[in-house]
C-alpha positions in Angstrom: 138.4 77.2 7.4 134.6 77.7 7.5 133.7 81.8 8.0 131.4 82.7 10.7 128.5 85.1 10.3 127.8 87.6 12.1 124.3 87.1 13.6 125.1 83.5 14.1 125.3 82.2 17.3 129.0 82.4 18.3 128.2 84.9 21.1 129.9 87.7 21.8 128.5 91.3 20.5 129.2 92.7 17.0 131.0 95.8 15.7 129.7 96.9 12.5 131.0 99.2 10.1 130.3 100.9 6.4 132.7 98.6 4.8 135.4 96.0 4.7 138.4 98.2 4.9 136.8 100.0 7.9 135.5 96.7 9.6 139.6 96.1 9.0 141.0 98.9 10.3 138.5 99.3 13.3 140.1 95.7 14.3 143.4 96.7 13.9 143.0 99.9 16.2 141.4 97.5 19.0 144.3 95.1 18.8 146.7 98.0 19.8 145.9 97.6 23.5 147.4 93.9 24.3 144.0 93.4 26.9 141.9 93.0 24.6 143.3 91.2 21.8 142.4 87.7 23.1 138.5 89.3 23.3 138.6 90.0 19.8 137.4 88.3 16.5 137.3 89.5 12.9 134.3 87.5 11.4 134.8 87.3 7.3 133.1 85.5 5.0 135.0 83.9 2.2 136.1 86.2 -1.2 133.2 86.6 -3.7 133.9 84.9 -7.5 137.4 86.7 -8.8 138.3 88.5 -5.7 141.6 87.6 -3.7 141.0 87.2 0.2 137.6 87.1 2.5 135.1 89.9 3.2 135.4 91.5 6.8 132.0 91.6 7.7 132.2 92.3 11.6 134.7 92.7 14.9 133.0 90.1 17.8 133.8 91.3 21.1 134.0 87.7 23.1 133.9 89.2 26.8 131.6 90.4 29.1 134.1 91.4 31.5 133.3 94.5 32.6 136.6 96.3 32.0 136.8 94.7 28.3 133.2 96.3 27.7 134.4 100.1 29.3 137.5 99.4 27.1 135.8 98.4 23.9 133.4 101.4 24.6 136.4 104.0 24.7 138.4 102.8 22.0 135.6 102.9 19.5 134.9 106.3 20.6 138.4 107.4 19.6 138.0 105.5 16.9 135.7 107.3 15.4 137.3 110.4 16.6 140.4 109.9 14.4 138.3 109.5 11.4 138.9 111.4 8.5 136.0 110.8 6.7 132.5 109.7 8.2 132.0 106.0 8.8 128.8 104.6 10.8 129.4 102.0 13.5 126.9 99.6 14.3 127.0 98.2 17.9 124.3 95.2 18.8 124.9 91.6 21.0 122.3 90.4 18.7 119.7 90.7 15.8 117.1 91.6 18.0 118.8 92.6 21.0 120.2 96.5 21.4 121.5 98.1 19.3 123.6 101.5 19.2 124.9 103.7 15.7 127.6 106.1 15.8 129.0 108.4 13.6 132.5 109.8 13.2 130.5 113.4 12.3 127.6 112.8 15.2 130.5 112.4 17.9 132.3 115.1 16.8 129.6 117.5 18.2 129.3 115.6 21.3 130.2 117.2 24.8 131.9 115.6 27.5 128.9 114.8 29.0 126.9 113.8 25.6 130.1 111.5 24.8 130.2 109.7 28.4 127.1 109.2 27.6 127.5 107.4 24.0 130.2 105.2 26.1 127.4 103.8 28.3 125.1 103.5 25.4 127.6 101.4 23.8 128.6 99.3 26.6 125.2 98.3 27.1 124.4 97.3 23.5 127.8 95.2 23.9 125.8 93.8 27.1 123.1 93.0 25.5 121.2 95.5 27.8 121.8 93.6 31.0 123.3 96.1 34.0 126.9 95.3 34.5 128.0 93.2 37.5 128.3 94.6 40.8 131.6 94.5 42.6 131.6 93.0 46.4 131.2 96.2 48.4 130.0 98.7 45.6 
């Protein structure tokens, strides 16, 4: 099974974290809601010399759906809000396209406005920036 990387061109956006076991565990958590887990994608890369098992590099996010993006946005946020210790997520559609960086600590701090806020800011890197669809009538 050939590994994909993570700025290739599989499409979808990327969620980044410090390391493996976070990349790993920030999966897990978005696979707890059953809507998403057909969106979702662990990208690894294959073990280096003498390890056992591939590398999590990233989580792709395979939907534009607006209600997929909202969801991603939220569960990330409590995510990080659950942390223990401070990770950094990395949120982009593409090398060169947006890109948003959170912080267990940073969102800690947040208001309720501030952190609505961060949830748009991540949606739209997960958009690549574009405005989200507008429904018939909105």
């Amino acid at each position: 099974m050939m590994a994909q990387r993570p700025e290739g061109g599989d499409g979808g956006a990327l969620l980044v974290a410090d390391s493996p076991d976070e990349v790993r565990d920030l999966y897990a958590w978005l696979r707890r809601e059953p809507e998403l887990r057909a969106a979702l994608r662990l990208v690894e890369q294959p073990p280096p010399d003498g390890a056992l098992g591939p590398v999590a590099e990233a989580v792709r996010v395979l939907a534009d759906a607006p209600e997929v993006v909202a969801a991603v946005a939220s569960m990330v946020i409590a995510w990080l809000r659950y942390r223990r210790t401070d990770v950094k997520i990395t949120v982009k559609r593409r090398k060169d396209g947006p890109e948003v960086q959170v912080t267990a600590t940073g969102l800690r701090a947040l208001s309720p406005a501030q952190t609505l806020d961060l949830a748009r800011q991540i949606e739209s890197a997960l958009r690549d920036g574009r405005e989200p669809p507008q429904l018939p009538g909105g």
